[in-house]
C-alpha positions as CSV (number, residue, x, y, z in Angstrom):
1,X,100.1,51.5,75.9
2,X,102.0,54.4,76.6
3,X,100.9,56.9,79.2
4,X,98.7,60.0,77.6
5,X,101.0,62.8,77.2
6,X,100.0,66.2,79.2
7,X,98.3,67.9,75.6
8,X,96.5,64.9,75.2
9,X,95.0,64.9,79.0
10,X,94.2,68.2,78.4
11,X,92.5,67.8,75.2
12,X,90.3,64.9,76.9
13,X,89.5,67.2,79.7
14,X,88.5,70.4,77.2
15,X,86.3,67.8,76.0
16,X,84.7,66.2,79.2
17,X,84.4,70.1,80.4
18,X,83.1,71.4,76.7
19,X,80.2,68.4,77.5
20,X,79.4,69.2,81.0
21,X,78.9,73.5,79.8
22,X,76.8,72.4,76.7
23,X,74.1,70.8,79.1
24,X,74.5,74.0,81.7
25,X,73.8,76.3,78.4
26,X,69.8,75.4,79.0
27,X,69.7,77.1,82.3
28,X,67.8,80.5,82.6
29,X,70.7,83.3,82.9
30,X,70.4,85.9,85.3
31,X,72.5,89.1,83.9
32,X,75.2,90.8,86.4
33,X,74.3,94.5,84.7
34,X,72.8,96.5,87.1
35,X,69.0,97.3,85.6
36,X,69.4,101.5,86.2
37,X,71.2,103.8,84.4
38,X,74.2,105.2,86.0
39,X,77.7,105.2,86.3
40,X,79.2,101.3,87.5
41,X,81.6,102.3,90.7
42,X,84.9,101.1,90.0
43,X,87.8,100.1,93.0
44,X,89.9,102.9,91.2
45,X,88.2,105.7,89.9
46,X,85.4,107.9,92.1
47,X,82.4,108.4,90.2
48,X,81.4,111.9,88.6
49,X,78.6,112.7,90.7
50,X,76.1,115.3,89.9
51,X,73.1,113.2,88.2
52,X,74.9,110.5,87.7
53,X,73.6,107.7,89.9
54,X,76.8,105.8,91.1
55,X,75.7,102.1,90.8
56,X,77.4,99.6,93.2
57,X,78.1,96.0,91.9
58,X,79.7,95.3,95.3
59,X,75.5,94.0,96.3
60,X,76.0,91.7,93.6
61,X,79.3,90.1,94.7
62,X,81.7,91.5,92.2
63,X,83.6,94.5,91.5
64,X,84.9,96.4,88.4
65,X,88.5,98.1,88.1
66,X,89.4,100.4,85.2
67,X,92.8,99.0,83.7
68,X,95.4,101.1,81.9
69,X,96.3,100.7,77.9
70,X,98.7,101.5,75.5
71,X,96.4,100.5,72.2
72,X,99.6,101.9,69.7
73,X,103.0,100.6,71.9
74,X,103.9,104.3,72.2
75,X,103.3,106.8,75.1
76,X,99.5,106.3,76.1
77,X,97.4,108.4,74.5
78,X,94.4,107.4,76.6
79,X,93.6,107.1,80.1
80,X,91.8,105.1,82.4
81,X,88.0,104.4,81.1
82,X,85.0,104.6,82.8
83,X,82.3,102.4,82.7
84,X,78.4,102.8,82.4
85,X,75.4,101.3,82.1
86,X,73.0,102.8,79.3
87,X,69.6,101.8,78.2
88,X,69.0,102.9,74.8
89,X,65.4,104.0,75.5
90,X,66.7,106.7,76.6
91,X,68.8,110.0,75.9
92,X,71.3,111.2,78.5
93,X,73.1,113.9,78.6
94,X,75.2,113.2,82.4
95,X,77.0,116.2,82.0
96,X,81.3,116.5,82.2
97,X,81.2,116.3,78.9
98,X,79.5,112.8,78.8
99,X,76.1,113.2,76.3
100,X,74.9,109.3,75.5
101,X,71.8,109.5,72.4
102,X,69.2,107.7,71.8
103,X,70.7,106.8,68.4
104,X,74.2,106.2,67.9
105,X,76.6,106.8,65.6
106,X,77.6,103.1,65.5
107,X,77.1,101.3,68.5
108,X,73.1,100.8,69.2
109,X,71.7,97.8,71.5
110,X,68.7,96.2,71.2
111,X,65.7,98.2,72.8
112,X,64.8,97.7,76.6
113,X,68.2,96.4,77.2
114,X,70.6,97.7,79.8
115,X,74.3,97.7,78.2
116,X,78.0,97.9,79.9
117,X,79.2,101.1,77.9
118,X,82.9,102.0,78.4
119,X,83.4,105.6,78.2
120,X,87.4,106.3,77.1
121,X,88.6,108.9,78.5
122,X,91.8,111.0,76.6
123,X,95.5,111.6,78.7
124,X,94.3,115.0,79.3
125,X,91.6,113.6,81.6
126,X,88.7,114.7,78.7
127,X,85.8,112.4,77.8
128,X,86.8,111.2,74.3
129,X,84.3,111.9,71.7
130,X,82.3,113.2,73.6
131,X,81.9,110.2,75.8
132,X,80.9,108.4,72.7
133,X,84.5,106.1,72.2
134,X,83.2,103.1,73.6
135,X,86.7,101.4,74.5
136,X,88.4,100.1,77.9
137,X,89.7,97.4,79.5
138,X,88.5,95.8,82.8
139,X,89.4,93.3,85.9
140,X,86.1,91.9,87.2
141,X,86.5,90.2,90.8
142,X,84.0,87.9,92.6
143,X,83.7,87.3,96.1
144,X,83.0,83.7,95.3
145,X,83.9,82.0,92.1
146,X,81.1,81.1,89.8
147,X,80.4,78.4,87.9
148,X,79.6,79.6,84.7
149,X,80.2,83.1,83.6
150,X,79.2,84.7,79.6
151,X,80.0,87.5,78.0
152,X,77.9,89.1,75.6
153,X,79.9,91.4,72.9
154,X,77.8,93.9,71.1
155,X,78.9,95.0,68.1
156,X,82.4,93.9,67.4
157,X,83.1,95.1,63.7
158,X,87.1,95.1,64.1
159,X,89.0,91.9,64.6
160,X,91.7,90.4,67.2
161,X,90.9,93.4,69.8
162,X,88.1,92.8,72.3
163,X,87.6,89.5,73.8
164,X,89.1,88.3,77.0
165,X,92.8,89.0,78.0
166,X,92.7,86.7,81.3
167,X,91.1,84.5,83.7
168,X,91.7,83.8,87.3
169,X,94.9,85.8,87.5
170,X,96.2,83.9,84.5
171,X,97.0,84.7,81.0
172,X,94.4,83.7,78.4
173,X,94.0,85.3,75.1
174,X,90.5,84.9,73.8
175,X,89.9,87.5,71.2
176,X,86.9,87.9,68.5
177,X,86.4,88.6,65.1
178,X,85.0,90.9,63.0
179,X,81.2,90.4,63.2
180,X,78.2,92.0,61.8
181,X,77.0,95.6,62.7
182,X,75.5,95.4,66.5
183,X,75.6,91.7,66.1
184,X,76.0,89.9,69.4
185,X,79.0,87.6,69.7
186,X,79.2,85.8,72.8
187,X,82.1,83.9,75.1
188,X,81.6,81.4,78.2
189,X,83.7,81.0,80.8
190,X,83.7,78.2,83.7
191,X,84.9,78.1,87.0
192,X,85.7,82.0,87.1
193,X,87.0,84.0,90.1
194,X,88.6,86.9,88.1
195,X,88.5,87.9,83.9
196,X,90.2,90.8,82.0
197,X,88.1,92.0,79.4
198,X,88.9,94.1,76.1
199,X,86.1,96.2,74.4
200,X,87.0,98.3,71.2
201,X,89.8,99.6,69.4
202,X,89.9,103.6,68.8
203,X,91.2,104.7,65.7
204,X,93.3,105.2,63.4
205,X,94.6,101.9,64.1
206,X,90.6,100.9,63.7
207,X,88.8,99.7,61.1
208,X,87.0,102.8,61.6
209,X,89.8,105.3,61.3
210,X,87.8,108.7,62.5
211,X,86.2,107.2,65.7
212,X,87.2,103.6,66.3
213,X,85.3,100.6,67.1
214,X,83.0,100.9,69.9
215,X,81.9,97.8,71.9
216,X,79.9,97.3,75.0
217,X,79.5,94.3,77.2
218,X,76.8,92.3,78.9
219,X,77.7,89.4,82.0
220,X,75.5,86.3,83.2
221,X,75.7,83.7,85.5
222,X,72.9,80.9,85.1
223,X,70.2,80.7,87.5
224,X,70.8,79.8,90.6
225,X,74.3,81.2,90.5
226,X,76.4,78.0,91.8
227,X,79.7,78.4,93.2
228,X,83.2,76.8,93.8
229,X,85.7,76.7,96.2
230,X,89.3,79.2,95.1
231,X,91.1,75.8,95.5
232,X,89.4,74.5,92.2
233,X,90.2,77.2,90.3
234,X,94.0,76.2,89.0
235,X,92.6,75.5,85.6
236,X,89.6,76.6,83.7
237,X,87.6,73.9,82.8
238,X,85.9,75.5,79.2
239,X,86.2,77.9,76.9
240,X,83.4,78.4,74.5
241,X,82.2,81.0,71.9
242,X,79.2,81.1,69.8
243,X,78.0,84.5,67.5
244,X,74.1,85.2,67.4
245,X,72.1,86.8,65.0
246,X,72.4,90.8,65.0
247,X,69.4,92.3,67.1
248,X,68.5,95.6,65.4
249,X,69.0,96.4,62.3
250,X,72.6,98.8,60.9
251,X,72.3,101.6,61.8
């Protein structure tokens, strides 16, 4: 019998690894969103101040930097985002021209939840929308890879724009499509070091031509948070995606 050719190996090692993540699925997750509101501290952007509590990830063993984008091919006509982390329990109005409600517009988590909110920010250096464009891209970094990392997507509503961009340094494409309004869609990754991750697509180039499609983000790592080495990082052993029923009702 001829050897297995290198798509087939891979194929039968997708499979092995798809096998191995179904049975880790069962463990209780432990979510990597700080549980305060507050601005998350990235590597390249100081945070606002004022009342804004600066929340550092760096105690949880990853960081967060704010990456650039060009969402039309032309001259940028945003800069870099910030990122947040909002409880919908609550109004907040954190001031440079940032005002998050109670009740969105579009984007509105479940109740009691604490949310990764991007906040996209204009060329000019203005909040856009009032701080209510919920677009951006980000690099997470651990200090130690992880064994199992998942993404939760809330309310994806336009298609083939957030999702995941890459993983441990490397180029991989995982984007999502169009769900339900603030449905949950949800990706796993295994064996993760780094990601790039993708959330929303402003308009007019939107679905949503006036305001775009806002997105925000949830991470977990099952409980206990296993780890391995860098050197075993040189492929990523799964790639899975499953949507869940929305959690509130359209607003």
């Amino acid at each position: 019998m001829h050897k297995l050719s290198t798509l087939a190996k891979t194929l039968v090692a997708f499979t092995v690894g798809l096998g191995v993540a179904s049975a880790m699925s069962s463990a209780h997750a432990v979510s990597l969103v700080p549980q305060q509101e507050g601005e998350v501290g990235l590597t390249n952007i100081t945070c606002l101040g004022g009342s804004v509590t600066c929340l550092d990830t760096t105690s949880m063993d990853y960081t967060v930097t704010s990456l650039a984008y060009d969402f039309d091919g032309l001259n940028p006509q945003y800069g870099l985002s910030r990122l947040f982390v909002d409880n919908r329990n609550t109004a907040n109005d954190w001031g440079f021209g940032i005002k998050f409600k109670t009740l969105d517009a579009g984007t509105n988590p479940p109740l009691n939840e604490y949310w990764l909110r991007p906040v996209a920010y204009l060329a000019d250096g203005t909040p856009a929308e009032g701080g209510q464009l919920e677009v951006g891209k980000f690099l997470f970094q651990f200090k130690q890879a992880v064994s199992e990392v998942t993404l939760d997507f809330l309310d994806v509503e336009d298609a083939n724009f957030s999702g995941i961009l890459a993983v441990n340094g490397n180029p991989f494409t995982q984007l999502l499509p169009a769900g339900s309004n603030n449905g949950i869609q949800s990706l796993t990754l295994n064996n993760v070091s780094s990601f790039v991750v993708q959330l929303g697509k402003p308009g007019p180039n939107s679905k949503f031509k006036k305001t775009g499609d806002g997105v925000n983000l949830q991470v977990s790592v099952p409980e206990p948070a296993s780890t391995l080495g860098l050197g075993a990082l040189a492929v990523v052993g799964m790639f899975g995606l499953r949507q869940r029923k929305k959690s509130v009702p359209a607003a």
